[in-house]
N, C-alpha and C positions, 0 to 999 in steps of 0.2 A: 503518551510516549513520543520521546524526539527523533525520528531514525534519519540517519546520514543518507543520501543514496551516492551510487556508483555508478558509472558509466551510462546517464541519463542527464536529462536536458534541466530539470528539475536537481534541487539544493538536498531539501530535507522531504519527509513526510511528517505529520502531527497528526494523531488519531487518537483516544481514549477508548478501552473497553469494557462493558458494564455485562455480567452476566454471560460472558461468552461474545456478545454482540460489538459490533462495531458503531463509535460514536463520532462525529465532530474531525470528519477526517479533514485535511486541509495538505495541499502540495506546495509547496517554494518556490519558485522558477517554474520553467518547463511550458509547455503547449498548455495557456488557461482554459480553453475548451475544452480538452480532452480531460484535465489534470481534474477539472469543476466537475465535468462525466464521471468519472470513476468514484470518486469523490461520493456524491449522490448515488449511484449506480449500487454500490457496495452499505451506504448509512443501513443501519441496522441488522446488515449479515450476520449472520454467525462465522468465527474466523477462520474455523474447518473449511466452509465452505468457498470464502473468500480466496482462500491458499488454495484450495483444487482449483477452482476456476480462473485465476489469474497466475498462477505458478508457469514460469516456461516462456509468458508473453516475449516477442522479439519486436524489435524498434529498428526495422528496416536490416541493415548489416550489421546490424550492433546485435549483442549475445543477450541483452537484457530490455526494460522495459518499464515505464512508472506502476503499471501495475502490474509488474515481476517484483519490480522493487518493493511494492507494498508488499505482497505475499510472503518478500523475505524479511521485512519489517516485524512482520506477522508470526514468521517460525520465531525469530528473533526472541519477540515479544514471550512466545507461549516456551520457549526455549528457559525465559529468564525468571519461569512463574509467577509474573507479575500480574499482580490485580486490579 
């Protein structure tokens, strides 16, 4: 899946998921350290838990986050029953 983000330093996110889990995530723009961390940090999650654990993140004064933005990527995702 291709998700747009919002109010983040970062373009898009790209991730695929196989079985519940999370595959081959990749960020756009944004902080490549951190973007590369989450990235790897999350590979093979389950998306339940993905979305608990990153839902909320803030990015200094800002309301959201790259991985808020995934999480909402994620409801998005599980929103649209896609397989």
């Amino acid at each position: 899946m291709e998700y747009k983000t919002k109010g983040v330093c970062s373009m898009q996110i790209n991730f695929e998921v196989e079985d519940n889990k999370l595959h081959n995530i990749s960020f756009v723009g944004g902080c490549s350290g951190n973007t590369q961390g989450i990235a790897r940090l999350a590979e093979g999650m389950d998306v339940d838990e993905a979305i608990k654990r990153l839902k909320g993140i803030k990015c200094g004064f800002r309301p959201t986050s790259c991985p808020d933005q995934l999480a909402r990527a994620l409801e998005e995702w599980k929103s649209k029953g896609e397989k």
